[in-house]
MARGUDO-641046 format. One record per residue (C-alpha): y, z, x; residue in one letter. Coordinates in steps of 0.001 Angstrom, whole numbers, padded with zeros to 6 digits, always signed. Each point is the difference from the previous one (the first is absolute). Layout:
<recs>
YZXA ...
</recs>
This chain:
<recs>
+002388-021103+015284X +001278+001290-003238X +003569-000623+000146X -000802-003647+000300X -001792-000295-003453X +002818-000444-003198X -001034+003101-002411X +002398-001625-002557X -002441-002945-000498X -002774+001621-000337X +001683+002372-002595X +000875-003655-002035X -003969-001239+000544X -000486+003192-001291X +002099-000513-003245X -001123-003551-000490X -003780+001181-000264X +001251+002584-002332X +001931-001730-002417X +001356-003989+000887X +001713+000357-003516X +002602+002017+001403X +001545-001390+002727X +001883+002704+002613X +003737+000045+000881X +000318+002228+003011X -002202+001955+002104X +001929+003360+001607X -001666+002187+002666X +000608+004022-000973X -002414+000954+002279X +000502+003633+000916X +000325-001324+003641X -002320+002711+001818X -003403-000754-000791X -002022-003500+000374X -000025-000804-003793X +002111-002253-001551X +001941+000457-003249X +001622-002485-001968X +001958-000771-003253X -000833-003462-001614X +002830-001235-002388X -001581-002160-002441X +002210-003269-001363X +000043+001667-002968X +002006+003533+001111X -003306+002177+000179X -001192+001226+002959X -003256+001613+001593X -000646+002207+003338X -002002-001567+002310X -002527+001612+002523X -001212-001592+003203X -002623+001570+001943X -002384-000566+002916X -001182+003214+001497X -003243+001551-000687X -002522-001610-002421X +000418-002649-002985X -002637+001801-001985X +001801+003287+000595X +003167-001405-001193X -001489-001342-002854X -002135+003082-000741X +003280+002077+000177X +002059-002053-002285X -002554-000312-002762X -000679+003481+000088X +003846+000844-000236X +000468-002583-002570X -002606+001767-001815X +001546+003584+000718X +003393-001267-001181X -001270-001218-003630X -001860+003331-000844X +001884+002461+001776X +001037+002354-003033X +003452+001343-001145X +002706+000563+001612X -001393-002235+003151X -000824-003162-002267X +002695-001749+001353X +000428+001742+003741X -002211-002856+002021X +000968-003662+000019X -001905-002052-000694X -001424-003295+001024X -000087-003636-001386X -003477-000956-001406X -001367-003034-000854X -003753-000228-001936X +000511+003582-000227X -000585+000406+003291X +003061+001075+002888X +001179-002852+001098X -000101-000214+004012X +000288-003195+001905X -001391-000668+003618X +000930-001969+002696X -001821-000670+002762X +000842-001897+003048X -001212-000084+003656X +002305+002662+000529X +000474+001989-002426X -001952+001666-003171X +002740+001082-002440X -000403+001284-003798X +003519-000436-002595X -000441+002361-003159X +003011-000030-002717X +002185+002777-001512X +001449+000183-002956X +003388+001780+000999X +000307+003757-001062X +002880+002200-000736X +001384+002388+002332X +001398+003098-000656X +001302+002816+002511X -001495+000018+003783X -000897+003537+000939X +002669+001617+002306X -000201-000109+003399X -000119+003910-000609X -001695+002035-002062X +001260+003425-001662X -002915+002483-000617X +000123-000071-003893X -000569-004166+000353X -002762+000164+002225X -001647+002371-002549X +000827-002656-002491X -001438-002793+002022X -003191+002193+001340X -000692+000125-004384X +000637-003295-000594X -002525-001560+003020X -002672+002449-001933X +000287-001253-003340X +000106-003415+002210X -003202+000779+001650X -001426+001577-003136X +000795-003898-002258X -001706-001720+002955X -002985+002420-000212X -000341-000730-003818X -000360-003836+000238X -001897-000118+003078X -003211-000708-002197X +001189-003535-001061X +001253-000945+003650X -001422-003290+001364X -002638+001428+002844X +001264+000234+003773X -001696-000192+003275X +002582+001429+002630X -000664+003286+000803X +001071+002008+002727X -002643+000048+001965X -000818-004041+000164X +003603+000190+001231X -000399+001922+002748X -003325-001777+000741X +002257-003137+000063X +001853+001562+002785X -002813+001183+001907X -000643-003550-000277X +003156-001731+001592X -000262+002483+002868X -002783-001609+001303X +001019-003394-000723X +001942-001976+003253X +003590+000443-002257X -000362+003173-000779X -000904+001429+003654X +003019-001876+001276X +002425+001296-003146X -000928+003468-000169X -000877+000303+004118X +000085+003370+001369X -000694+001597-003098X -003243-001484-001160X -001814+003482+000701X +002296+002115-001691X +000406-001839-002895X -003897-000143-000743X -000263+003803+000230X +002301+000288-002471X -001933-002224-002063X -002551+002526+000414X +002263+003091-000661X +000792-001506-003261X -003347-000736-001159X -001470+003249+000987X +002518+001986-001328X -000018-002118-003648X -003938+000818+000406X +001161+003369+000093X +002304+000193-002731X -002447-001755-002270X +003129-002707-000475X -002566-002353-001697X -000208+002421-003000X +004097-000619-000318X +001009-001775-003159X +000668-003421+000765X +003223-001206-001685X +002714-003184+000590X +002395+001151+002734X +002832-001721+001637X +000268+002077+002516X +003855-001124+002076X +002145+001728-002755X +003148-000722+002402X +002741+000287-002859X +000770-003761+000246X -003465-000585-001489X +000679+000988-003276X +003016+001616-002588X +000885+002958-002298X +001888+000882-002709X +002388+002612-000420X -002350+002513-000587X -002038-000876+003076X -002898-001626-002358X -001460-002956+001960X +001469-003466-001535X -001312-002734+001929X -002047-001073+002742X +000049-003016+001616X -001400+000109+003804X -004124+000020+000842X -000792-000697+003441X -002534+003116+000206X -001024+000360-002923X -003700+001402-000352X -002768+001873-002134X -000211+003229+001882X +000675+003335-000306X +003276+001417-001457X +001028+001992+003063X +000106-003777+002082X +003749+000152-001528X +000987+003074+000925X +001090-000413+003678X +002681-002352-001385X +001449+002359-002126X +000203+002549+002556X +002384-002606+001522X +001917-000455-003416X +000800+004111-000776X +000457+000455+004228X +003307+002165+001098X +000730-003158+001923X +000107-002281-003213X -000662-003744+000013X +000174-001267+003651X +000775-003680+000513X -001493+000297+003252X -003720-000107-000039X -002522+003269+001480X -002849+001331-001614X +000461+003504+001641X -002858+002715-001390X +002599+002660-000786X +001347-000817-003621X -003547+001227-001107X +000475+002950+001224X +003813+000270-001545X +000822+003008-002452X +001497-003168-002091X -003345-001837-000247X -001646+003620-000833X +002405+000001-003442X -001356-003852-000746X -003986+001570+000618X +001130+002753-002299X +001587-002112-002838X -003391-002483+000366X -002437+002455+000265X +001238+002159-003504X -000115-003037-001626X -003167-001685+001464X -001806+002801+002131X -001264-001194+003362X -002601+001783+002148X -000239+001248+002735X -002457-002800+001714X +002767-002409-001077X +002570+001918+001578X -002280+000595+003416X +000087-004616-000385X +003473+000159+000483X -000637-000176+003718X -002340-002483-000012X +001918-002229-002822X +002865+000028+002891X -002462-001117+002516X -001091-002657-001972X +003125-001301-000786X +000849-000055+003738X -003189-002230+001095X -000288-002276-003399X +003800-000608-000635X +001206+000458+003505X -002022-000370+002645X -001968-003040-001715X +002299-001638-002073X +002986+000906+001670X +000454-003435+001762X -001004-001733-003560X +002476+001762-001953X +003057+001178+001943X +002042-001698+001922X -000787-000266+003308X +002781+002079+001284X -000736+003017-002021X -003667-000648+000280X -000008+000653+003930X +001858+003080-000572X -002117+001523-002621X -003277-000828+001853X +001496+001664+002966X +000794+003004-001968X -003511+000635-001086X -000997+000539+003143X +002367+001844+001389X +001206+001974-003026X -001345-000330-003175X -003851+000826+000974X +000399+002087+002939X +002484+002209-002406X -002120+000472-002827X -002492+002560+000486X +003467+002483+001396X +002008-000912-003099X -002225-000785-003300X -001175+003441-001320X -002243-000011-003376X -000116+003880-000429X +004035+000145-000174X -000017-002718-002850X -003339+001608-001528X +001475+003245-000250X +002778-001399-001999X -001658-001184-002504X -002042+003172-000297X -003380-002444+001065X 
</recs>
């Protein structure tokens, strides 16, 4: 149904509405070509340009929520992060987002200004640069922490979105999408909120995280000091440790895979124990936080996966990674994910 509505257009409606006074030369899809989102540059007549973002999974008032709370996070994060996020077109002082809504579609365009890029990460990390990085996302952390008093409010949490899934199980759609696994997927619903009862999760400090930290998301400079980030699909107020499975993924022994799997085992990697160790000297964890590692994981396999995984990915790697959960990822992660082996080094 998608494929038959032009993107492009909507993208120029989108410009019109913001500013008629400068009319638009080209419109160039850079979209990243594996998720459901749309990117594009706009070329004004003039020789500027602007990133485009089209969206239409999930909730307008999330989107909007999101945006105007990383608008606001961009504008008072503190030195040397002031200029790390970029940031998005306003007009009235408010973000600017445009929606479109037709019988068939419910789609939301936000502009970009365009930020520099410095170095990608490589696809490999050496030990002394995941130290580096494992510093440099606490101090990140710690600047997000500071300014989360003058954030715009939120209302997604983690549990309303795992009530939302609860939800589409018993709806028609969702017995038919997620058949044969309908039973399994609401006990671990319940596994997850037990166990966060357990850990007291609500007590965590709730901060901005991004949480997919996949090293085309964002650059570095040569010192491995985060430049510029550009890319904020799952972007949340949660707790810090939401981000850390990614990173687990960045420092692996495997490196940077092209081809998608969201295996357990990089959490458990010697690797992603020097990143915990860097982080932790620099902005100690405990050990509750540590123990939410597991469920952090599980979350991000029902919310980002299981639920959304037919909204956001492709439909090819969608199937595959919903078929995974099931018969990897879950059934794995009690055998593989051990707290006491990352607790006991970082003397927790």
């Amino acid at each position: 149904m998608h494929r038959l509505i032009n993107f492009y257009s909507i993208v120029e409606e989108a410009w019109a509405d913001y500013d008629q006074s400068r009319p638009i030369r080209s419109v160039v899809d850079i979209s990243a070509m594996v998720s459901t989102n749309h990117v594009f540059k706009v070329t004004l007549a003039d020789g500027d340009s602007v990133i485009a973002k089209l969206s239409y999974f999930g909730k307008f008032e999330h989107f909007k929520e999101d945006h105007s709370i990383i608008n606001a996070l961009a504008t008072n994060l503190p030195h040397p992060f002031e200029n790390f996020l970029a940031r998005s077109l306003t007009k009235a002082n408010e973000v600017y987002i445009y929606r479109y809504i037709s019988t068939s579609l419910d789609a939301w365009v936000v502009f970009y200004n365009p930020i520099k890029k410095r170095k990608m990460l490589p696809r490999r990390l050496e030990e002394d640069q995941i130290s580096k990085l494992g510093k440099e996302i606490a101090r990140f952390h710690k600047a997000c922490a500071r300014v989360k008093g003058v954030l715009p409010p939120y209302s997604k949490t983690l549990k309303i979105d795992l009530e939302h899934l609860n939800d589409i199980l018993d709806t028609e759609n969702g017995k038919y999408e997620h058949r044969g696994h309908i039973d399994v997927t609401k006990k671990q619903i319940e596994i997850f909120h037990e166990n966060s009862l357990l850990l007291k999760s609500d007590s965590f400090e709730t901060i901005p995280v991004f949480i997919d930290w996949n090293i085309g998301n964002f650059s570095v400079n040569a010192s491995l000091k985060l430049f510029s980030r550009w890319d904020y699909d799952w972007f949340r107020m949660s707790g810090r440790v939401m981000d850390f499975y990614f990173f687990s993924r960045v420092v692996s022994d495997i490196g940077d895979r092209t081809e998608f799997s969201y295996v357990v085992g990089p959490l458990m990697e010697e690797r992603f124990i020097i990143f915990l160790q860097a982080y932790h000297k620099e902005y100690p964890l405990t050990e509750n936080e540590i123990r939410f590692l597991k469920e952090a994981y599980r979350f991000f396999l029902l919310n980002y996966v299981v639920k959304d995984g037919r909204y956001f990915f492709h439909e090819i790697y969608a199937t595959k990674l919903q078929r995974e959960v099931y018969e990897i990822y879950l059934p794995t992660l009690d055998k593989v994910f051990d707290p006491e082996k990352l607790l006991k080094a970082l003397k927790l």
